[in-house]
C-alpha positions in Angstrom: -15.4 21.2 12.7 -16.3 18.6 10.3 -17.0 20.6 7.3 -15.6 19.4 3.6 -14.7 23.4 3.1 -11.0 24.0 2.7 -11.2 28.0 3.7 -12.9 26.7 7.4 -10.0 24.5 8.2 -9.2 26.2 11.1 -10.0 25.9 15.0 -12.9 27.6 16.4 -12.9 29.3 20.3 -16.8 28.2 21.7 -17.7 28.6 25.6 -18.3 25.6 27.9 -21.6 25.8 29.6 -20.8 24.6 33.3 -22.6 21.7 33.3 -20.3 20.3 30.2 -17.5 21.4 32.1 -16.4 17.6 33.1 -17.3 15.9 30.4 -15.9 18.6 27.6 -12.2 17.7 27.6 -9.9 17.6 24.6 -10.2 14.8 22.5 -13.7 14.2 22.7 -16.8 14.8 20.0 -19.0 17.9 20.0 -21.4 19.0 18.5 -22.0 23.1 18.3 -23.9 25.6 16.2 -22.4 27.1 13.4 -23.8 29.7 10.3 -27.2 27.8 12.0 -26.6 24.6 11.6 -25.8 22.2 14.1 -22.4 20.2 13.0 -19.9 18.1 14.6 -17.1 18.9 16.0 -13.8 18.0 17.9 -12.7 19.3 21.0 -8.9 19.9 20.4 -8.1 22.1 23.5 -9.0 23.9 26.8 -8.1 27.6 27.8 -9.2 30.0 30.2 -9.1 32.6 28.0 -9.8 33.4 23.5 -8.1 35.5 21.1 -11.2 36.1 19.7 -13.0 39.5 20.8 -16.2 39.2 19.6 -19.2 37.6 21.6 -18.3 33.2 21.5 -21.1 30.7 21.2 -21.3 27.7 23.7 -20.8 24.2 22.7 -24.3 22.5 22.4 -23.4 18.8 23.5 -20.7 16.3 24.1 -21.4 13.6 22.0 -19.7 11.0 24.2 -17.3 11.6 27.2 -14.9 9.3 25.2 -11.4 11.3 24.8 -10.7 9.2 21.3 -8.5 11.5 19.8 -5.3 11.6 21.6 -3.1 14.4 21.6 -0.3 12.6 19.2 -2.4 11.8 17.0 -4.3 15.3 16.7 -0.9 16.8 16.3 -0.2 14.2 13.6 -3.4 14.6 11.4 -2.5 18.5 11.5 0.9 17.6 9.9 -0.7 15.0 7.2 -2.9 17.3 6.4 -0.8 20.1 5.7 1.9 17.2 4.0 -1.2 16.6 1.6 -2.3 20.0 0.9 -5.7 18.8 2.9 -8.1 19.6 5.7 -8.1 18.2 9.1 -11.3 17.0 9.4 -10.7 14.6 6.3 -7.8 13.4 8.1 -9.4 13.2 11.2 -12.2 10.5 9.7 -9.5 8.3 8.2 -7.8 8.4 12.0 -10.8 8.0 14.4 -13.6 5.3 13.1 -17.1 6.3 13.6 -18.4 6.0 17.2 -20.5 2.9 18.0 -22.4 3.7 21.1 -23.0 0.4 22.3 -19.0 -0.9 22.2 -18.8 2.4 24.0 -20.9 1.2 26.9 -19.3 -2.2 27.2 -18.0 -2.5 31.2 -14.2 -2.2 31.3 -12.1 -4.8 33.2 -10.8 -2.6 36.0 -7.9 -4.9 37.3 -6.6 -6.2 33.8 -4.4 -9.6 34.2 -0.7 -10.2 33.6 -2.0 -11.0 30.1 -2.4 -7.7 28.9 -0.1 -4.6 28.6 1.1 -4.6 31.9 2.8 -8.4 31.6 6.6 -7.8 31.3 8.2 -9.6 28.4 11.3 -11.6 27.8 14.3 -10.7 26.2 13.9 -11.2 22.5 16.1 -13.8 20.5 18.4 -12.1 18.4 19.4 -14.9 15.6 16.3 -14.6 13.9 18.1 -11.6 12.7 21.4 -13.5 12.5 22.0 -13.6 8.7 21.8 -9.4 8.7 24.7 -8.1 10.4 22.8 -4.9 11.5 20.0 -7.1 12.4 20.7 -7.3 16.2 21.7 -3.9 16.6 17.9 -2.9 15.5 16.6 -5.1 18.6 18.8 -4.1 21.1 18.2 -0.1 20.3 14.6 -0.8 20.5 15.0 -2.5 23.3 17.4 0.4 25.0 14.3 3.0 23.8 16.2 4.3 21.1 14.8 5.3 17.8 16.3 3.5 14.9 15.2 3.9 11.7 16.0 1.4 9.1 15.2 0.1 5.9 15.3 -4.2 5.6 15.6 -6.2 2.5 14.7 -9.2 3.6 16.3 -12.5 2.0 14.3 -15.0 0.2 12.4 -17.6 2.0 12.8 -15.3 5.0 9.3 -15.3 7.9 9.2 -11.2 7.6 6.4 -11.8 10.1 8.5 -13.5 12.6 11.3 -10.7 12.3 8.5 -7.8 12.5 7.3 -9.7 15.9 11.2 -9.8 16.9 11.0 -6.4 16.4 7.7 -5.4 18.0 8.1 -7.6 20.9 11.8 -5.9 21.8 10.1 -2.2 21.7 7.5 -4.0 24.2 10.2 -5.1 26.0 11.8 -1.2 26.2 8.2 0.0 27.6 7.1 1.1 24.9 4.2 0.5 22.0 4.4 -0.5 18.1 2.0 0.3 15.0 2.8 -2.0 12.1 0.9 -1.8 8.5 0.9 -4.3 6.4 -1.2 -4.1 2.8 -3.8 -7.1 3.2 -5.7 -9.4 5.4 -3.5 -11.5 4.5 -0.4 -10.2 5.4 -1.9 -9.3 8.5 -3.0 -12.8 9.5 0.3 -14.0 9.4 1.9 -10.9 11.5 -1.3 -11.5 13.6 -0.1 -15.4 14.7 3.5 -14.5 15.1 2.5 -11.6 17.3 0.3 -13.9 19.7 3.4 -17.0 19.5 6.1 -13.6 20.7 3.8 -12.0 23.0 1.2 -14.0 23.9 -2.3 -13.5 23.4 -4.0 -10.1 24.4 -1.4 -7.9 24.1 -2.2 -7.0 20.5 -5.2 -5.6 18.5 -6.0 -6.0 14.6 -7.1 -2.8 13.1 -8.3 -2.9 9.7 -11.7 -1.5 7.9 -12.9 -5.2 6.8 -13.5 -5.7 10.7 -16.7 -4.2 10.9 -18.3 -0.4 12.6 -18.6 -3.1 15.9 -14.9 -4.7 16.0 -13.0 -2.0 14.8 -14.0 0.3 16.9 -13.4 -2.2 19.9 -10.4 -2.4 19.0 -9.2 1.4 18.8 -10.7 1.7 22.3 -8.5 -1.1 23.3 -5.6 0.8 21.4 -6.8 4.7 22.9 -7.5 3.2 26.5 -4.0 1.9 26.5 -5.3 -1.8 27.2 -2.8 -3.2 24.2 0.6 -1.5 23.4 0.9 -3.1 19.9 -1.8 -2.3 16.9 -0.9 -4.0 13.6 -3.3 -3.9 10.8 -4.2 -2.7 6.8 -3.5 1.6 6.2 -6.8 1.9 8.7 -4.0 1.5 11.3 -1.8 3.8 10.3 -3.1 6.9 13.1 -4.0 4.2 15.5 -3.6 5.9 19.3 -0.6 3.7 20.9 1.1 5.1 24.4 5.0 5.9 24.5 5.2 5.1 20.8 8.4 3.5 20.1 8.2 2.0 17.2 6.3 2.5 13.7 6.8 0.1 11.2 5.4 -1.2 7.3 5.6 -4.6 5.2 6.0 -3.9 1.4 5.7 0.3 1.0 5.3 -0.7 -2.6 2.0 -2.0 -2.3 -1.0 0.3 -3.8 -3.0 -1.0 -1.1 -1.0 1.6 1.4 -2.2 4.3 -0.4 -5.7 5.7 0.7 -8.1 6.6 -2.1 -10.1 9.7 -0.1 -9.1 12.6 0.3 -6.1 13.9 1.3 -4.9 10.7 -0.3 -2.2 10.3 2.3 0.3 6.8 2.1 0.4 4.9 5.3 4.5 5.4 4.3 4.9 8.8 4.5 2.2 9.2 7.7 4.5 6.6 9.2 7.7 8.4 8.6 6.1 11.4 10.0 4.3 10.1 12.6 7.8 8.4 13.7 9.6 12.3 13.5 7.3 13.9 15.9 7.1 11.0 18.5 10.7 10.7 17.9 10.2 6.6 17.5 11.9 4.7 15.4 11.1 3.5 12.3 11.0 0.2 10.0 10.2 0.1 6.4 11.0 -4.2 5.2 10.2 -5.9 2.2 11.7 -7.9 -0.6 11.6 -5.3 -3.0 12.7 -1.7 -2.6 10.9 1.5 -3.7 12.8 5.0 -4.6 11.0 6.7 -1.7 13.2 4.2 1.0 16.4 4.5 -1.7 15.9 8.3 -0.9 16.0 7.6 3.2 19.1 6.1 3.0 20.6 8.1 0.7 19.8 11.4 2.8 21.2 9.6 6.2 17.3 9.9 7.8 17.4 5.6 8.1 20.3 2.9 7.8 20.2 -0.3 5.9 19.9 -3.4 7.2 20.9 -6.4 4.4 22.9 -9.2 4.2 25.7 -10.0 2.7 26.2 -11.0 -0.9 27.6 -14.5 0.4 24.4 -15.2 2.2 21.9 -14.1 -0.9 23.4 -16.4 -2.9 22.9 -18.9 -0.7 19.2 -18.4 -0.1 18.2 -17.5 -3.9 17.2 -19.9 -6.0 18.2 -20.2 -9.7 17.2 -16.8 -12.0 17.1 -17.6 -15.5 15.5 -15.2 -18.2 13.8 -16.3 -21.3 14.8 -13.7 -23.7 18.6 -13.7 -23.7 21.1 -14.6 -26.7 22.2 -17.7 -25.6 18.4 -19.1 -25.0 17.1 -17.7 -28.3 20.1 -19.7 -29.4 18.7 -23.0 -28.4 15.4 -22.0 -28.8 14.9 -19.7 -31.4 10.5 -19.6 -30.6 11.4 -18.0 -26.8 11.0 -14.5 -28.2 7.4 -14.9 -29.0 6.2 -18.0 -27.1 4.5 -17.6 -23.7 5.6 -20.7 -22.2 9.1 -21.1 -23.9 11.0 -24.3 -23.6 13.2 -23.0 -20.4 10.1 -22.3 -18.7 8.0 -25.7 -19.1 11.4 -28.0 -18.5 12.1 -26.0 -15.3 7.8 -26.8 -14.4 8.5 -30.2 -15.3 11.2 -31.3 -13.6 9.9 -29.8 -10.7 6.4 -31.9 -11.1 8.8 -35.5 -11.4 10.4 -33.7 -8.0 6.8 -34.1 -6.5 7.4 -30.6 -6.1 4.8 -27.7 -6.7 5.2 -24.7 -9.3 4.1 -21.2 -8.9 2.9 -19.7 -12.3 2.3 -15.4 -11.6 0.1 -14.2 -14.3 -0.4 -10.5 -14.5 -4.2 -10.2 -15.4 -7.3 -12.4 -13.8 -9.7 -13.7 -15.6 -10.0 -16.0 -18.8 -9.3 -13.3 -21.3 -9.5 -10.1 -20.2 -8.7 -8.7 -23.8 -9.4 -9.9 -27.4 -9.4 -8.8 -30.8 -10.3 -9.7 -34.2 -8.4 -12.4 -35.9 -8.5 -11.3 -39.4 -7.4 -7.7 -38.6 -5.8 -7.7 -35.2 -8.0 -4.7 -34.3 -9.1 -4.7 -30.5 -12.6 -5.7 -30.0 -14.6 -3.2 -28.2 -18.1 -2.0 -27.1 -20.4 -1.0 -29.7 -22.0 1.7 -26.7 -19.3 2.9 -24.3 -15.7 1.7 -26.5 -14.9 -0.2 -23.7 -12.6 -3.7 -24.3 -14.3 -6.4 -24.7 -13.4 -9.5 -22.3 -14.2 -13.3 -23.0 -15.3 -14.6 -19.7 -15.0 -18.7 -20.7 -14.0 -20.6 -23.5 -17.8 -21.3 -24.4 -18.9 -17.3 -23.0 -19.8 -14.7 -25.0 -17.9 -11.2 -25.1 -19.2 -8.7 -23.2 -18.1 -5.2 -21.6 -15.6 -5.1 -19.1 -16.4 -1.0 -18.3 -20.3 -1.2 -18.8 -21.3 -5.3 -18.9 -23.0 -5.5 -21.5 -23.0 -8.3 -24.2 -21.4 -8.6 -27.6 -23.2 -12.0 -28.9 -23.0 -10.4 -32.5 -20.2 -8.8 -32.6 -18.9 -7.6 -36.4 -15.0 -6.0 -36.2 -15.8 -2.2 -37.5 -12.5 -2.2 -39.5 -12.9 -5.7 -41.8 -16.1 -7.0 -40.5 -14.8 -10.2 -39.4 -16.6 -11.9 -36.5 -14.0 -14.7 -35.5 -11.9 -13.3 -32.6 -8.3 -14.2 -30.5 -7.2 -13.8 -27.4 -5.2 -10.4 -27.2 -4.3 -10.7 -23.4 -4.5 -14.3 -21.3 -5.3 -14.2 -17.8 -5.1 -16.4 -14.9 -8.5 -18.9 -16.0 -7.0 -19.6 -19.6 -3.2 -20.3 -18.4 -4.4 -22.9 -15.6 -7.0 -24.2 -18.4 -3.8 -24.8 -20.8 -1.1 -26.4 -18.1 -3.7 -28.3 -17.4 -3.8 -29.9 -21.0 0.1 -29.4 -21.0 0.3 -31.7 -18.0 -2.2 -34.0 -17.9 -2.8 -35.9 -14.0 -1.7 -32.8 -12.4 -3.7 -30.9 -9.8 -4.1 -27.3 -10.8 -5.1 -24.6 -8.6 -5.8 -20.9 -9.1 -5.6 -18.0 -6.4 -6.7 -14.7 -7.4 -9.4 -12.5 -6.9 -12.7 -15.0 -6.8 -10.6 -16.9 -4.1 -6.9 -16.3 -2.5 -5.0 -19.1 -1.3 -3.1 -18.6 2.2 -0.8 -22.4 1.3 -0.8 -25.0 -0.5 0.3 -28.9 0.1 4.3 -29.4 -0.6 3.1 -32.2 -3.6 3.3 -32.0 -7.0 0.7 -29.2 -7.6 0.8 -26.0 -10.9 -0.1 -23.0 -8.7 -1.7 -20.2 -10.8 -1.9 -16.8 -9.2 -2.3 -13.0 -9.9 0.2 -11.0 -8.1 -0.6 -10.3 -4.5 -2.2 -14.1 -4.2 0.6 -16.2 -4.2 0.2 -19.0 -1.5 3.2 -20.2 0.3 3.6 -23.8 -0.3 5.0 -26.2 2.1 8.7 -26.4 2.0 8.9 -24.1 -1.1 8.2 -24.1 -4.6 10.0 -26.0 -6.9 9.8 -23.8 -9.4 8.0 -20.3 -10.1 7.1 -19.2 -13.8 6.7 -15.7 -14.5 4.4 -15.0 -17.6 3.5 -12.1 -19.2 6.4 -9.7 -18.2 5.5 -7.3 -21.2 2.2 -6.3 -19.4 3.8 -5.1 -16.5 7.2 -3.5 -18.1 5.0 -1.5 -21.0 2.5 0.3 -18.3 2.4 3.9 -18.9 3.6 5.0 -15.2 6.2 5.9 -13.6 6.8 2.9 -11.3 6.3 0.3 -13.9 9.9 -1.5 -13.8 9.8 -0.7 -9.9 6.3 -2.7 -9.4 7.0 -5.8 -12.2 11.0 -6.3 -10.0 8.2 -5.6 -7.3 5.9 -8.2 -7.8 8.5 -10.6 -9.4 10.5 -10.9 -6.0 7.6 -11.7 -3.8 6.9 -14.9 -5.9 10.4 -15.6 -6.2 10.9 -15.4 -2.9 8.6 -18.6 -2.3 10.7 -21.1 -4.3 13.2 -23.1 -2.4 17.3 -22.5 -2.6 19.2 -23.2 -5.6 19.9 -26.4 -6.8 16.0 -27.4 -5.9 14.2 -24.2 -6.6 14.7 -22.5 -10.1 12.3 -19.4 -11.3 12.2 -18.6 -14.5 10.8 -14.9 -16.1 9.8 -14.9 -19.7 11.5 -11.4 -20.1 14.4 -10.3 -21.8 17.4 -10.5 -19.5 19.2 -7.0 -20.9 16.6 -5.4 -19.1 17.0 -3.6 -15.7 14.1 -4.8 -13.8 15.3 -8.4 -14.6 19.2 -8.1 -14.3 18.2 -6.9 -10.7 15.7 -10.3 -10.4 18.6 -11.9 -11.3 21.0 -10.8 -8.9 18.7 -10.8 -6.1 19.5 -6.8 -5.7 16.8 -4.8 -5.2 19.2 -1.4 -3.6 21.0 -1.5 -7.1 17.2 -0.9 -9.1 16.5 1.7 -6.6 19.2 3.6 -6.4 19.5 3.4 -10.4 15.6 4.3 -10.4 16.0 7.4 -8.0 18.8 8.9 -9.9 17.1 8.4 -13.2 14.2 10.1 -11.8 16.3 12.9 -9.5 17.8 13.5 -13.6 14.2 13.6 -15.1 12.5 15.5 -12.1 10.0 13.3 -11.3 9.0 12.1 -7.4 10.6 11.3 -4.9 13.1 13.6 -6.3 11.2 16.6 -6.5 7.6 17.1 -5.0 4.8 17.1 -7.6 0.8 18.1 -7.0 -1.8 17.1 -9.8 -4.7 19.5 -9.9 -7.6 17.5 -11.7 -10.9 18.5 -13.1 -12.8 20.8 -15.5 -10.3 22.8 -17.7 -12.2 26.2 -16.2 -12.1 25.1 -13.0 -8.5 23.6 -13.0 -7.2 27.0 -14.4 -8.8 28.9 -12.0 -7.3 27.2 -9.1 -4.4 27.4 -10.2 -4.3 31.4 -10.9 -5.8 31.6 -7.8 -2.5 29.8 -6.3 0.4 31.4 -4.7 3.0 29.1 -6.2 6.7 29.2 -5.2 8.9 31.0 -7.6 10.6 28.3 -8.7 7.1 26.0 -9.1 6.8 24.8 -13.1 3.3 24.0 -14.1 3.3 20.8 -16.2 0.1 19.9 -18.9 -2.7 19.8 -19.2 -3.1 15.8 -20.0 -6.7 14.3 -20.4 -8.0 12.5 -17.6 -11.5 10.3 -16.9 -14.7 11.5 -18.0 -13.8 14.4 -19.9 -11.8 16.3 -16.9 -7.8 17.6 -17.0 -4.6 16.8 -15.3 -2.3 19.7 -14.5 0.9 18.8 -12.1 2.6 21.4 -10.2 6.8 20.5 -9.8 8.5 22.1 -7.0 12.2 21.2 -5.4 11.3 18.9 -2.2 13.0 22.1 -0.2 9.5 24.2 -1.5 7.2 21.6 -0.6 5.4 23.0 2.4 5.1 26.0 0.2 3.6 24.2 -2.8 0.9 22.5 -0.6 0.0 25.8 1.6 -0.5 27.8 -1.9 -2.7 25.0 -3.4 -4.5 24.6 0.3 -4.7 28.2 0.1 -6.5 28.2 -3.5 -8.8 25.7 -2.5 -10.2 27.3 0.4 -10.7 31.0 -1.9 -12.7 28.7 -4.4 -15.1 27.0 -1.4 -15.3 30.6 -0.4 -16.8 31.8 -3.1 -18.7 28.7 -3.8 -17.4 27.9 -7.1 -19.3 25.2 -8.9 -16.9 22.5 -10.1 -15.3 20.6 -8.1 -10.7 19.7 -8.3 -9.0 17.2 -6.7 -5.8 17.8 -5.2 -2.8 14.9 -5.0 0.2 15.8 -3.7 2.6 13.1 -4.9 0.3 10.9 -6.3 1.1 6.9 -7.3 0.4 8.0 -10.9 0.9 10.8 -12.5 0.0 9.7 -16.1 
């Protein structure tokens, strides 16, 4: 039933009246009566007889004949759930997108043409996969309808969506389907036109939450009707139905973007990598970078590498040089503190006499996101809520960046200066100054008001936030990266795994050495940036998961936070039947006044750890206890 109460996740026996009895079959909505309400309701199976001995209640309708939840999936949103220390039904409305009658009703092309799923396709080129030995292998075990599971670094410069369609398009080949997530629109347009050049058109569907109640929900009854055997799309694709599942696959696990932010907070990773164990499909995580959660598949045996040789990185990286190393303090003794250091603005201008464009990645949007006071240094904040204060132009006046409102006479409570500097820069105020820096030059910005897809291959300064970096034409000539302090200082855990993160997919635009250089205003001592500069992502990984296997921090070890009111956090957690061997970390403040508490357990205890606190949960909705806790098993942050 769909009911937010933890202690009801459970199925329920009901009778089917006899004039339901062809429409009622698994996988379809329903509605029935329960403690005298009337609440909906999936139909998971059929028997001819119950376990139950008391007197059963019949099913009041059948919302739609529609069997959208397939069996697979069902089985799979049980797993989640219990993965997540969840309830089905919130699984169950990430998985199946509210019905839209109407789309519902739409008349079905009973003798589909050779475009569609049943058009055979060709054998798929291997030497896009040429420069990874291991490459070919992959296609022709998909091909075969074997399950491989690997984990791809792809090289610089590489068309990951080109490979991904290789990939797809040889499981399609084997008779079977694909599910691929990728974090953005973005990302999925591109995956969307290689798909269509590989397959053809209509073979696909794009699944994603931007589409639209209308759209989307066309497109899972394309997917659930087996019309398409391929679904690609953002994390709303990751329980998408697909027939003979052979092949799950994600872009960039890194990405925040794959993690949901309702309840059970599931990753489209990890539903993946389970969903790909009980279909027994195989399995392809890809990206530039590397997390500790992949390091931690290959280091267990569960997936096999596929990377290419050191000879063939260097060939396709272009030239790494750090900022803050001895022998470029040497000749420029102002790289420690400048944010455009010599090193940085040559490499930018030889580029521009190349008539070739440069990438500047800038951590924070905006013009500047943070100021202070100039006499004192003290941060500026709001006189009502202590938010920062932001600076929204060069003639704007501060205002609030938590509750908006405006600063005009802002005094600096410490000295009671009024003049103030710019604490962080973001995106607006570094185009504004290379701009003045290089005067006759076209600059252009990407980032949150407006993302780029591309950009001409002319002389051109690029300034984008992380996650908006056009391709240019040919490659950039050279890429900038500013600002490393504010990713390396974060407080979290995956702070030097998402700055060598980010850092890689903009480096990974520039052309080859000699014509492309990148430059990263960070120390070059650091780990993050010794593994920028060798183009070896598997070395940071491995290094991060044994730092963290050491420490006993995630993926190492599985962790729950239990967040809320102190009395209510406390009495979940008395309440819970932890393992033995469970160590209760905290309690750390968290927003608006609440607690963080996180639960450690070895990764062998994990089902136990999430079956106590599901268990806890469910006593507490019993009893109808007033405040509410959230439960994250294995959040992104734990700080």
């Amino acid at each position: 039933m769909d009911v937010p109460l933890a202690h009801l996740d459970r199925p329920f026996d009901y009778l089917v009246p006899a004039e339901l009895d062809e429409v009622a079959v698994p996988g379809t909505r329903v509605k029935v009566r329960f403690a005298g309400q009337l609440v909906d309701g999936w139909l998971l199976s059929r028997a001819d007889d119950s376990g139950h001995t008391g007197r059963l209640a019949y099913l009041e309708k059948v919302v739609s004949p529609e069997p959208v939840l397939a069996p697979e999936v069902a089985r799979l949103a049980r797993a989640v759930a219990d993965r997540y220390a969840g309830s089905l039904a919130d699984v169950l409305r990430l998985a199946v997108p509210p019905r839209h009658a109407r789309v519902e009703k739409e008349p079905r092309d009973e003798h589909p043409t050779p475009t569609v799923a049943t058009a055979e396709v060709e054998a798929v080129d291997p030497r896009g996969w040429r420069d990874y030995p291991t490459g070919p292998p992959l296609l022709r075990a998909l091909t075969d309808g074997r399950a491989p599971r690997a984990v791809w670094s792809a090289l610089p410069g590489e068309d990951w969506a080109a490979r991904y369609a290789d990939a797809v398009a040889a499981t399609v080949a084997g008779g079977r389907g694909a599910v691929v997530v990728v974090p953005d629109a973005r990302d999925l347009d591109r995956l969307d036109a290689a798909l269509t050049a590989v397959l053809g058109p209509g073979r696909h569907v794009s699944l994603t939450a931007a589409l639209g109640p209308a759209r989307r929900y066309r497109a899972f009854l394309a997917a659930r009707r087996g019309e398409v055997p391929v679904v690609i799309g953002t994390r709303a694709a990751m329980f998408a139905p697909v027939d003979r599942l052979g092949l799950v696959a994600i872009w960039d696990d890194g990405d925040d973007l794959h993690s949901e932010p309702r309840a059970p907070y599931p990753h489209a990773r990890d539903v993946l990598l389970t969903r790909a164990q009980l279909a027994e499909a195989g399995a392809l995580l890809g990206g530039y970078a590397r997390t500790a959660e992949t390091q931690l598949l290959l280091e267990t045996g569960w997936a096999r590498e596929v990377v290419a040789d050191r000879a063939t990185v260097r060939a396709r990286i272009p030239a790494i040089a750090p900022t803050g190393d001895d022998p470029q303090l040497a000749r420029d003794p102002g790289a420690a503190t400048a944010r455009l250091p010599s090193l940085a603005w040559t490499a930018a201008r030889d580029a521009i006499r190349q008539d070739l464009p440069v990438l500047v990645q800038v951590p924070r949007r905006g013009y500047l996101p943070s100021i202070s006071c100039a006499e004192c240094r003290t941060p500026a904040r709001c006189a009502h809520c202590a938010g920062p204060l932001a600076l929204p132009s060069a003639g704007g006046t501060p205002a609030c960046r938590w509750c908006a409102r405006v600063a005009a006479a802002y005094a600096c409570p410490e000295c009671g200066g009024r003049r103030l500097r710019a604490a962080v820069t973001g995106a607006r105020r570094t185009a504004e100054e290379l701009g003045r820096a290089f005067p006759g030059v076209a600059v252009r910005t990407s980032g949150r008001e407006e993302v780029l897809t591309d950009v001409p291959g002319g002389a051109a300064l690029v300034v984008a936030t992380p996650g908006a970096e056009p391709v240019a034409e040919g490659g950039y000539g050279a890429v900038l990266l500013l600002d490393s302090w504010a990713l390396l200082t974060r407080a979290d855990l995956r702070a030097g795994e998402e700055a060598l993160r980010r850092w890689l997919a903009a480096a990974a635009l520039a052309r080859p050495a000699p014509a492309g250089r990148v430059v990263v205003v960070a120390d070059g001592a650091l780990a993050p940036v010794q593994a920028l500069l060798r183009w070896d992502a598997a070395w940071f990984a491995g290094r991060e998961l044994a730092e963290r296997r050491e420490l006993g921090f995630p993926p190492a070890v599985r962790m729950a936070s239990v967040t809320g009111l102190a009395e209510a956090v406390a009495d979940l957690l008395a309440a819970a039947r932890l393992p033995d061997d469970a160590e209760v970390l905290g309690p750390v403040p968290a927003e608006e006044g609440r607690e963080r508490m996180l639960v450690r357990v070895p990764r062998a205890r994990a089902a136990a750890l999430a079956e106590a606190l599901h268990s806890a949960a469910g006593a507490r909705a019993a009893r109808k206890a007033a405040d509410p806790v959230r439960l994250q098993v294995d959040p992104l942050s734990l700080f």
